[in-house]
VOTORKE-516243 format. One record per residue: residue number from 1; x negated, y, z negated of N, C-alpha, C, O in turn. Coordinates in steps of 0.05 Angstrom, whole numbers. Layout:
<atoms>
atom seq->NUM; nx->X; ny->Y; nz->Z; cax->X; cay->Y; caz->Z; cx->X; cy->Y; cz->Z; ox->X; oy->Y; oz->Z
...
</atoms>
This chain:
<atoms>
atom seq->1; nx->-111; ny->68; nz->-48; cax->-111; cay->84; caz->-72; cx->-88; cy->104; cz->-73; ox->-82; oy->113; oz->-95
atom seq->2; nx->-76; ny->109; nz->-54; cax->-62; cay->129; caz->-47; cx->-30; cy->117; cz->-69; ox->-15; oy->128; oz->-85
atom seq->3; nx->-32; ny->95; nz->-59; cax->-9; cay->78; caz->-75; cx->-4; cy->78; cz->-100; ox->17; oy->71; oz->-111
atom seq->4; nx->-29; ny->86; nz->-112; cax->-37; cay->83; caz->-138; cx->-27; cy->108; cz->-152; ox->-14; oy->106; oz->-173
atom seq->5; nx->-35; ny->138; nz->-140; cax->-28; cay->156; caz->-155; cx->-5; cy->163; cz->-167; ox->-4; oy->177; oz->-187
atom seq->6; nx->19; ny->151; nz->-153; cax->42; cay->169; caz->-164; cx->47; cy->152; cz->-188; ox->60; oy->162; oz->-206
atom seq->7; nx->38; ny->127; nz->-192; cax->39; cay->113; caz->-216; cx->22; cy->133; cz->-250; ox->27; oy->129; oz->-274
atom seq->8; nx->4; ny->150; nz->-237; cax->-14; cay->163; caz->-252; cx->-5; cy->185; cz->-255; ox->-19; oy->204; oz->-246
atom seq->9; nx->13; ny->189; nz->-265; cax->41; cay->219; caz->-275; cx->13; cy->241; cz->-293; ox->10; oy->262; oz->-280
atom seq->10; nx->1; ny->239; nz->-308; cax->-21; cay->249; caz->-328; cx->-42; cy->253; cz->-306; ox->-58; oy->268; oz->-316
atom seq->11; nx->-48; ny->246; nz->-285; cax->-73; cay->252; caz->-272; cx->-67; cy->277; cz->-249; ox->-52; oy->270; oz->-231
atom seq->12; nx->-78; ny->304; nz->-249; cax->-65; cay->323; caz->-235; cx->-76; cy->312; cz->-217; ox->-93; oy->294; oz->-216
atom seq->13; nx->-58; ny->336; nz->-194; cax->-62; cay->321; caz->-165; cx->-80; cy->340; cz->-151; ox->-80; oy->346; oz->-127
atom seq->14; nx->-93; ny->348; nz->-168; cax->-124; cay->370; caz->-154; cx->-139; cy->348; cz->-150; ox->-148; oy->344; oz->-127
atom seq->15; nx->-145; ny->329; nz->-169; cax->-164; cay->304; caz->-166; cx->-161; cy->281; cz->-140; ox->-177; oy->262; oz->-135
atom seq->16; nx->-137; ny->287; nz->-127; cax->-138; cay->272; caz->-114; cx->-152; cy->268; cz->-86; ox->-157; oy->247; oz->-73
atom seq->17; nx->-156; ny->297; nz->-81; cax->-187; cay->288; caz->-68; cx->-209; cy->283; cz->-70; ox->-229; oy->280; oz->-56
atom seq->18; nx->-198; ny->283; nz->-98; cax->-235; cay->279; caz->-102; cx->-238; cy->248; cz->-109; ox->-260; oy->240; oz->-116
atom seq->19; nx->-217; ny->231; nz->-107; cax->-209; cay->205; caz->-115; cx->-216; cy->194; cz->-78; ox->-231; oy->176; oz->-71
atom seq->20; nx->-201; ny->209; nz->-61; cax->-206; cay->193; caz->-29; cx->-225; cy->197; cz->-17; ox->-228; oy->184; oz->4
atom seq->21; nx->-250; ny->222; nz->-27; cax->-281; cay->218; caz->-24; cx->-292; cy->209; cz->-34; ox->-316; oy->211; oz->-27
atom seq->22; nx->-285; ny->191; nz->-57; cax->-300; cay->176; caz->-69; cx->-284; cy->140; cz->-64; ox->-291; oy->119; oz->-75
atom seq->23; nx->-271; ny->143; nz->-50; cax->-253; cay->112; caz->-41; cx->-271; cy->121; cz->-9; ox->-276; oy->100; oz->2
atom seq->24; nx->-280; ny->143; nz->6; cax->-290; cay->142; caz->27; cx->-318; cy->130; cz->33; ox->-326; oy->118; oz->52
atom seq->25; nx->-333; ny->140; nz->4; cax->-360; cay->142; caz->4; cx->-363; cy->103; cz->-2; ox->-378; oy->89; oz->12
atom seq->26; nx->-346; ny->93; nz->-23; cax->-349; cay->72; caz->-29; cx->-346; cy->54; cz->0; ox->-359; oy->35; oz->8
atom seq->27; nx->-324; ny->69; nz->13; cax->-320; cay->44; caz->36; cx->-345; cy->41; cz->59; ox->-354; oy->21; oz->70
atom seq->28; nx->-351; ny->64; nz->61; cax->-371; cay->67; caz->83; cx->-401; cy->57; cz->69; ox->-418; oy->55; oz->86
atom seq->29; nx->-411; ny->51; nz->41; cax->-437; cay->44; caz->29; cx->-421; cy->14; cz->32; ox->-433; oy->0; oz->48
atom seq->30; nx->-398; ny->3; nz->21; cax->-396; cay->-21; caz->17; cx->-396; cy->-39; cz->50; ox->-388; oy->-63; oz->51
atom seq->31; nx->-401; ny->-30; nz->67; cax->-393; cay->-32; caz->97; cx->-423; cy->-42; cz->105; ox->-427; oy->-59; oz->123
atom seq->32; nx->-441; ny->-31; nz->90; cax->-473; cay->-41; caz->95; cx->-475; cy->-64; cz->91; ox->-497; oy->-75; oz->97
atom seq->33; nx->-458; ny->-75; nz->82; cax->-470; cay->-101; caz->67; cx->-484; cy->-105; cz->48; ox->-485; oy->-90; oz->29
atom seq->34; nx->-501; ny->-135; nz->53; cax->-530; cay->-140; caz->32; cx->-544; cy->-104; cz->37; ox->-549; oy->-94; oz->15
atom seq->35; nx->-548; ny->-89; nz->58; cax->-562; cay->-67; caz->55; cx->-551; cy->-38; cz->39; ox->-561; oy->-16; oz->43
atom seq->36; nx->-531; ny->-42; nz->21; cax->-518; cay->-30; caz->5; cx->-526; cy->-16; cz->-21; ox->-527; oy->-32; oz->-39
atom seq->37; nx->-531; ny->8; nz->-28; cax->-542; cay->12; caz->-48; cx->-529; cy->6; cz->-75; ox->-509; oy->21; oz->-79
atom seq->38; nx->-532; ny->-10; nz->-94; cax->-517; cay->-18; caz->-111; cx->-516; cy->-7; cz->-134; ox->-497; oy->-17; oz->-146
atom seq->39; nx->-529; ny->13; nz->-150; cax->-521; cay->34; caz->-159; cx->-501; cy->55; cz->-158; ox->-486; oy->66; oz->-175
atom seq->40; nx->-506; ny->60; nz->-125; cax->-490; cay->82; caz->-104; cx->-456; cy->63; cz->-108; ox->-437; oy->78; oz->-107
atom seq->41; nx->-453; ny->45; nz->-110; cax->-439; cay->22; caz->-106; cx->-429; cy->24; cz->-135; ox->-406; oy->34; oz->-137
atom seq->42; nx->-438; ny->19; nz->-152; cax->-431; cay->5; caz->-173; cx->-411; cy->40; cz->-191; ox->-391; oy->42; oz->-204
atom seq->43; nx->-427; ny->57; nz->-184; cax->-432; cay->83; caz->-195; cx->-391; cy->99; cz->-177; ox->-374; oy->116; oz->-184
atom seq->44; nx->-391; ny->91; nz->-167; cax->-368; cay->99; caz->-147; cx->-346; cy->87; cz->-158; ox->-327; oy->97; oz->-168
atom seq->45; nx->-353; ny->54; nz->-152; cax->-335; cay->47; caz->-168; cx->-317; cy->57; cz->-197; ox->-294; oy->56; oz->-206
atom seq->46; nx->-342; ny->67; nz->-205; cax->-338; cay->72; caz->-242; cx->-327; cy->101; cz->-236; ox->-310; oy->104; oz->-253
atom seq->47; nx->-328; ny->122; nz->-222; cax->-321; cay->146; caz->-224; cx->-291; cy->140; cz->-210; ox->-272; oy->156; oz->-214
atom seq->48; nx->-289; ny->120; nz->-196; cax->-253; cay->121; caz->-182; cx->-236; cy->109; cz->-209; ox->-213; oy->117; oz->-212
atom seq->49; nx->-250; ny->91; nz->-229; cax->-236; cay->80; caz->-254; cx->-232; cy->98; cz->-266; ox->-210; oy->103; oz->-276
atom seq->50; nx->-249; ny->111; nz->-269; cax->-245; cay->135; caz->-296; cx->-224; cy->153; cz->-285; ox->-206; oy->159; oz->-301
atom seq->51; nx->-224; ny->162; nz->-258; cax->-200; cay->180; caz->-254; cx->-173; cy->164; cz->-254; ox->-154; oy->169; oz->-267
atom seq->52; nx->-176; ny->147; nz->-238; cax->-152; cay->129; caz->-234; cx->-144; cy->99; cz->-245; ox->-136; oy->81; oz->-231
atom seq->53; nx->-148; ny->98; nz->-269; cax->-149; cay->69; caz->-279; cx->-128; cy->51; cz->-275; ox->-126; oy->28; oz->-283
atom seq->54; nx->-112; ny->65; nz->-259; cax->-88; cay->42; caz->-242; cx->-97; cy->35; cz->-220; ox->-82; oy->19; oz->-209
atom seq->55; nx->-128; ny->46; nz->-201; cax->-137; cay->31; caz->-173; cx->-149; cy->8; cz->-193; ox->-143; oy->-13; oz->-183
atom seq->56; nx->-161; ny->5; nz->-213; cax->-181; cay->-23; caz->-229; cx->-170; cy->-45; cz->-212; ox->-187; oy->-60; oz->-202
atom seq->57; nx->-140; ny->-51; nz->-207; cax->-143; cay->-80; caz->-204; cx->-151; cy->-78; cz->-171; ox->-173; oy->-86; oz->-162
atom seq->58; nx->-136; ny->-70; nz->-160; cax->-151; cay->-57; caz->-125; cx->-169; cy->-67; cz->-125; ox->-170; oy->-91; oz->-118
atom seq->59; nx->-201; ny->-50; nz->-135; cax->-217; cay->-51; caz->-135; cx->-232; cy->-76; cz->-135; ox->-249; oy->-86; oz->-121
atom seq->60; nx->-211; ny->-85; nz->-166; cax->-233; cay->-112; caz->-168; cx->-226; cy->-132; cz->-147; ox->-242; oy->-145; oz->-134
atom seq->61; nx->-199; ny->-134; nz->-145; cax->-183; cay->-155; caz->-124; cx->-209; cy->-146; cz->-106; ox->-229; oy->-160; oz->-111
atom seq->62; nx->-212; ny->-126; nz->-86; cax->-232; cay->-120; caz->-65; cx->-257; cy->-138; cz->-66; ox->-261; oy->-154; oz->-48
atom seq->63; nx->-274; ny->-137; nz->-89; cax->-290; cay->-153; caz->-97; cx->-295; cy->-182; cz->-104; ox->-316; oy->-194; oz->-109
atom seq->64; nx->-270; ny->-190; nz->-104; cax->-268; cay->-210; caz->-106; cx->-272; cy->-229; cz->-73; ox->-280; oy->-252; oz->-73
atom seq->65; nx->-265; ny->-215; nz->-47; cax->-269; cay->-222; caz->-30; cx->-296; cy->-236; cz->-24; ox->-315; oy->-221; oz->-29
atom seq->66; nx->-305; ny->-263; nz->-13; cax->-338; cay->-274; caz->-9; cx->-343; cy->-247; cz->13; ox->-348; oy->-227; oz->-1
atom seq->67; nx->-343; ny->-244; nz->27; cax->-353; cay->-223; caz->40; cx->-363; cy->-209; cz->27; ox->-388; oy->-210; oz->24
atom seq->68; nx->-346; ny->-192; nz->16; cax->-348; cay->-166; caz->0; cx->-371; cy->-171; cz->-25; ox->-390; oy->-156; oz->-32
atom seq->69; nx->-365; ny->-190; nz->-34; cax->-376; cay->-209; caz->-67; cx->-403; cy->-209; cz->-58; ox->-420; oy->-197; oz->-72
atom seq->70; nx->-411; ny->-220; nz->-37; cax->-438; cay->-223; caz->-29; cx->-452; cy->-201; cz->-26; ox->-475; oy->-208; oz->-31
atom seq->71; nx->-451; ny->-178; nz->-20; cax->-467; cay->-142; caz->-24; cx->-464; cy->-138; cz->-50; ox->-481; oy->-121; oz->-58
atom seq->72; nx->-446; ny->-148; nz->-75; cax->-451; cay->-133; caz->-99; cx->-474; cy->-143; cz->-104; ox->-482; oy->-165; oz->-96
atom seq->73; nx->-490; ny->-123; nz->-121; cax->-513; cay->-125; caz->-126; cx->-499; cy->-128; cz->-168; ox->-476; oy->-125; oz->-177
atom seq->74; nx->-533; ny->-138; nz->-183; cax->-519; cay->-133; caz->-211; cx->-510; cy->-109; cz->-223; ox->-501; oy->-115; oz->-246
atom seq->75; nx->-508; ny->-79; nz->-216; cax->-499; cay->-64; caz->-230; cx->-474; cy->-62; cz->-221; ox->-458; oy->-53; oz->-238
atom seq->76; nx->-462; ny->-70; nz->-185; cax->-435; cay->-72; caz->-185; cx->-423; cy->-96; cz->-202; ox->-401; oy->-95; oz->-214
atom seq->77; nx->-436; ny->-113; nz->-202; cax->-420; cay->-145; caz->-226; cx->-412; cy->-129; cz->-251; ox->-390; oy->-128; oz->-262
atom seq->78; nx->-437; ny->-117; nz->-257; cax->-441; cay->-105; caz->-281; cx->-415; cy->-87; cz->-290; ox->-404; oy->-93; oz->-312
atom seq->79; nx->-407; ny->-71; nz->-278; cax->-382; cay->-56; caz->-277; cx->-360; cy->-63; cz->-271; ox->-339; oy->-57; oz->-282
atom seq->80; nx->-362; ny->-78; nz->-250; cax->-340; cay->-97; caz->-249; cx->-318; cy->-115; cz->-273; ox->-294; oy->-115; oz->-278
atom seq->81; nx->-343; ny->-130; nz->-282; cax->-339; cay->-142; caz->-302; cx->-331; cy->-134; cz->-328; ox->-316; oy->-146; oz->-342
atom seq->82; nx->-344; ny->-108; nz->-336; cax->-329; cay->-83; caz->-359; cx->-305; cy->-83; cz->-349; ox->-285; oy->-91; oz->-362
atom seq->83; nx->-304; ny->-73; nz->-323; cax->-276; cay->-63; caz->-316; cx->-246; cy->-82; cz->-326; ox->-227; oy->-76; oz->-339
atom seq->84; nx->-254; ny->-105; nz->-313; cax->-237; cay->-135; caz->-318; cx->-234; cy->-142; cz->-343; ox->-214; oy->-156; oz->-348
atom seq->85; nx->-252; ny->-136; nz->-367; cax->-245; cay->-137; caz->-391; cx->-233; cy->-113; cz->-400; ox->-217; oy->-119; oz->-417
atom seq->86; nx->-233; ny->-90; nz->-397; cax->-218; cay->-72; caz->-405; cx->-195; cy->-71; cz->-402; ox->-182; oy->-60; oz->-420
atom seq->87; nx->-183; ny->-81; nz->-382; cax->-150; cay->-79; caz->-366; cx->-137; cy->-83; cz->-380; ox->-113; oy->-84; oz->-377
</atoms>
């Protein structure tokens, strides 16, 4: 995500921690696996888009992994899938 910001000239850079606790929190819930809360999941996702809508493709690329693909639950698809049509 880090890669992402300087592309985001309009997004101050107070937010940006609050962008790599929320790229922290995602990594360590998405790390559970199938035991992953997918709300907690899905909900993270959507708050790193809204700040940073240049991580979207990151993100989804991430998801796209079978590994990874296999813990989304439907509200991460769910957002996901907004996300990929919005781009």
């Amino acid at each position: 995500m880090r890669r992402c910001w300087p592309r985001c000239s309009k997004r101050p850079r107070a937010q940006q921690p609050v962008v790599e606790e929320k790229v922290k929190q995602l990594k360590e819930e998405a790390a559970k696996g199938e035991k992953a809360e997918d709300e907690t999941v899905a909900n993270l996702i959507q708050d790193i888009a809204d700040i940073l809508p240049d991580a979207v493709e990151a993100i989804t690329g991430i998801f796209t992994n079978t590994i990874v693909s296999k813990s989304a639950g439907a509200a991460t698809k769910f957002i996901l899938g907004r996300l990929r049509r919005n781009r």
